[in-house]
C-alpha positions, -999 to +999 in steps of 0.1 A: -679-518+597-693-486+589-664-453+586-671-430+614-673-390+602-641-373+619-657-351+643-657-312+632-660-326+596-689-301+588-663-274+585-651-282+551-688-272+543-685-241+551-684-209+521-651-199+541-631-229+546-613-228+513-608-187+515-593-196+552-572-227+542-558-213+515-545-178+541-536-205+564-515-225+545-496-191+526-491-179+563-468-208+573-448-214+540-470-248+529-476-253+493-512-265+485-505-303+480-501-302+521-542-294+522-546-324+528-531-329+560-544-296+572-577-308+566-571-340+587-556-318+617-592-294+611-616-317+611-604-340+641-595-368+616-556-366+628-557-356+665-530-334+670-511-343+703-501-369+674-481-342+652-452-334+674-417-314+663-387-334+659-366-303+659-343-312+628-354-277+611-371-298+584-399-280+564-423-285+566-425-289+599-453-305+624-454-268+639-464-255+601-493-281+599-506-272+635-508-235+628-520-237+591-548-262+613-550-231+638-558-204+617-578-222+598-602-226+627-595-192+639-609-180+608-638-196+606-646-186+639-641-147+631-659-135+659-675-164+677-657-178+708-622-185+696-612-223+700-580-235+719-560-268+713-536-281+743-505-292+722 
């Protein structure tokens, strides 16, 4: 059975991805090794109504992932119709 291509996975092309990761991730306190998870939540490979808060005040936290996953989009947008998630 063939793997199917997560859905926005053309992003990670893009000349700014790693510039916007990288802001992303410093933002919200995530060390680099947690780029990988990121990238799941920005290409659609993790759908994230999956990635919920468990409120234990752990770090890092599902809400850190979402908004390094947020900004990172937002950023690649910069200037084109900004994209919304329902969380």
């Amino acid at each position: 059975m063939p793997a199917t291509t997560p859905p926005r996975a053309h992003l990670v092309q893009d000349p700014r991805f790693k510039e916007c990761l990288a802001r992303s991730l410093k933002k919200h306190g995530l060390e680099d090794y947690f780029s990988y998870a990121v990238i799941k939540l920005v290409t659609g490979e993790t759908d994230p109504r999956n990635v919920t808060c468990c409120n234990s005040g752990c770090h890092p936290c599902a809400k850190d992932y979402l908004g390094a996953a947020q900004d990172t989009l937002d950023g690649l947008c910069n200037g084109k119709k900004k994209r919304f998630w329902i969380f």
